[in-house]
C-alpha positions, 0 to 999 in steps of 0.5 A: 640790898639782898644777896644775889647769886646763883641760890637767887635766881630771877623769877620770870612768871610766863613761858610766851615768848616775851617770858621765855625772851626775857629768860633768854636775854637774863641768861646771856647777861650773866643771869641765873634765871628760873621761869614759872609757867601757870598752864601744863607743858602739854598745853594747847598752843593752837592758832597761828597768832603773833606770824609777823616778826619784825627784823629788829625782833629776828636781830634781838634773838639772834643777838642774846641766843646765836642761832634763834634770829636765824632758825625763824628766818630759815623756816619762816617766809618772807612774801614778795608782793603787796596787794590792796583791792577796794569793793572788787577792784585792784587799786594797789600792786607791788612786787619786790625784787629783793623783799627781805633786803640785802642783809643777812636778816631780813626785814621780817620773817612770816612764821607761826608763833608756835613755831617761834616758841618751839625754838626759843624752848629750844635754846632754853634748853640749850642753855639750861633755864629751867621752866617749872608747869603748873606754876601759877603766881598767887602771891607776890610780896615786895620789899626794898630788899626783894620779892616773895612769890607763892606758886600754885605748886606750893612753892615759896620764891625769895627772889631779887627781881620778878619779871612779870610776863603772864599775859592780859591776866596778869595776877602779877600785875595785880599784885603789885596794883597796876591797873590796866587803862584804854579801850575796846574794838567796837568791832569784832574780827575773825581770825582763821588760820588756812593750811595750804594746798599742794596744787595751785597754791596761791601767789604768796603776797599780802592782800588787803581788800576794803568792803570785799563783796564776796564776803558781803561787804567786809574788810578782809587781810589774807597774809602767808605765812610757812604752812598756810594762810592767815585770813582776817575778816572785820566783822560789821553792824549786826553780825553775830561772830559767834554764827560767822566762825561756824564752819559752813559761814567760814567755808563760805568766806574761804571759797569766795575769798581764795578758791574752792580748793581751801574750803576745807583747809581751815585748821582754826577760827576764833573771834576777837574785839581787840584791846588797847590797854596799857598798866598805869605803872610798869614796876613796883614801888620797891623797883623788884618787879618789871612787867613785860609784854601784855601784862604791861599793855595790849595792842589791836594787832595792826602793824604787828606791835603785839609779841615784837614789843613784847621782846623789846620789853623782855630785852630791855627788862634783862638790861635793867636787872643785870646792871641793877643785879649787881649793884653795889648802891641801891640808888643805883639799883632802882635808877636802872630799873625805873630807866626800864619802865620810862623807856617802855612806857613810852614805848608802848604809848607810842604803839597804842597810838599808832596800833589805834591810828589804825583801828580808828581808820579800819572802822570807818565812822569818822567822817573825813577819814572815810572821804580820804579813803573814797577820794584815793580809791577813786584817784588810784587809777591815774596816782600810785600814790593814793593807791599806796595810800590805801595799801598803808593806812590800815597798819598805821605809821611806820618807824619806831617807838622815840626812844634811842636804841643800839640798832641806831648804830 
């Protein structure tokens, strides 16, 4: 088994936040760990993209960098109300009391995902984990004994383990000859991000509102997050989503949607098909190399499955190597590292089919669901319970991937 020391750090490749949790989490276990980045450090980060961070997410930071959890909880928000219209008319409405709950962390915090990286670049620093920019991954070669990584930077790694965590591109997972499987949106989505307005800003709830008619008949999911508004618009049968993400279609859907005061307000726009994809494999066959986040599967965003099972995956990724790192058999080694890719390779089918629960729903083209959701909308008037019905449905089940974790205790 080769030597692992402080010369040998573990080599995570990508500085999201799933690479940069990874780091963290490596650190807090006891382990030497070096990060290499494939963009500038000066790169764009525009876009409000991964806002929603689960409690269980805000607790697994907290936990590995004291502080973290709580810096996205003091800046972040957490929304009071949740509201669900259907082709004009309110069918669901519920205010909260106490909507983080009683602990200390709350059930989510709304922020944007460059705010998140900003404080976990933040404790990196605090901790010294080094982050090496211009640092492509070309070439990744395995061995029983470790991993051989050449960089864009002309560097050579000889490293124990890689941890893969560069995105729906993966080379790393190329490199190792995992392949990505599942399927695409058949419909596309407009995501925008709205700042807010300092007079009459509008109630911070989460609105969902199936086949809106002032933005011609299009499902539309508004949510706050600190600083402004994420605005989410399903594309239908002939739109052209290249023409909806103009700035005069998209001050249009602005202005009908949350007032003429935020027609101006839109800071970034782009245009998705969501992926639901997941590698064949999660590790190599040496067990030297543990993939994490989108490298390992790509998730339609519904229930916010994207970045918060990606820092499961860098948590658990961490556990495995610190306890194969030190080692002394390489049975044992291995078992650990194959423990890691059992646990969330079910995890991720899991969230695949549930993120696809709700994108099937969304769509609308089976039969019976359309019928469900026509009969509750019109029952939601004499029971709460079909309202909330159509308030749920479009971020698919609750709870969590069947796997047994510490936050069972």
């Amino acid at each position: 088994m080769i030597e692992t020391d402080a010369d040998r750090p573990v080599l995570v490749a990508g500085a999201g936040p799933t690479g940069m949790t990874t780091a963290l989490a490596l650190h807090a276990r006891g382990v030497p760990v070096t990060i290499v980045e494939a963009e500038s450090e000066d790169r764009d980060r525009s876009g409000s993209r991964a806002i929603y961070v689960h409690g269980t997410t805000l607790r697994t930071l907290e936990r590995i960098h004291p502080g973290l959890g709580m810096d996205l909880v003091e800046e972040g928000l957490v929304w009071p109300t949740r509201r669900t219209c259907w082709r004009g008319k309110e069918v669901f409405s519920r205010t909260y009391d106490n909507p983080g709950g009683s602990g200390d962390v709350p059930h989510f915090s709304s922020i944007p995902q460059v705010r998140t990286e900003a404080y976990m670049r933040e404790a990196l620093d605090a901790a010294g984990i080094d982050i090496h920019w211009d640092a492509a991954v070309e070439t990744v070669e395995t061995s029983p004994d470790g991993v051989r990584v050449e960089t864009a930077d002309g560097r050579t790694w000889d490293v124990p383990y890689l941890v893969g965590a560069d995105g729906g591109g993966s080379t790393v997972r190329n490199e190792i000859g995992a392949n990505f499987d599942g399927d695409q949106s058949e419909n596309s989505f407009i995501i925008a991000d709205v700042d807010e307005v300092d007079e009459d800003p509008l109630p911070l709830e989460r609105l969902f509102h199936y086949d809106d008619p002032s933005v011609g008949g299009r499902n539309v999911l508004l949510v706050p997050f600190t600083g402004g508004w994420r605005l989410d618009v399903q594309c239908i049968e002939g739109d052209d989503p290249e023409e909806l993400c103009s700035d005069e279609q998209m001050r249009e859907f602005v202005t009908a949607v949350m007032g003429e005061r935020y027609a101006d307000n839109v800071s970034w726009v782009s245009s998705y098909k969501f992926l639901q994809v997941m590698a064949d494999t999660f590790v190599d066959e040496h067990r030297r190399v543990l993939l994490v986040g989108e490298a390992a599967h790509l998730l339609a965003p519904f229930g916010a499955r994207g970045m918060n099972s990606g820092i499961a995956d860098a948590d658990e990724a961490a556990s495995a190597i610190a306890a194969a790192y030190r080692a002394r058999v390489d049975a044992v080694a291995r078992d650990e590292v194959e423990l890691y890719a059992a646990r969330r390779e079910k995890a991720a089918e899991y969230n695949l089919a549930a993120a696809g629960q709700a994108l099937e729903y969304l769509q609308g083209e089976n039969p019976a669901t359309v019928l469900r959701k026509e009969a509750a909308a019109s029952l939601a008037d004499h029971f709460e319970v079909a309202g909330e019905y159509l308030d749920d449905a479009p971020y698919g089940p609750h709870g969590s991937p069947p796997i047994v974790t510490t936050g069972n205790y």
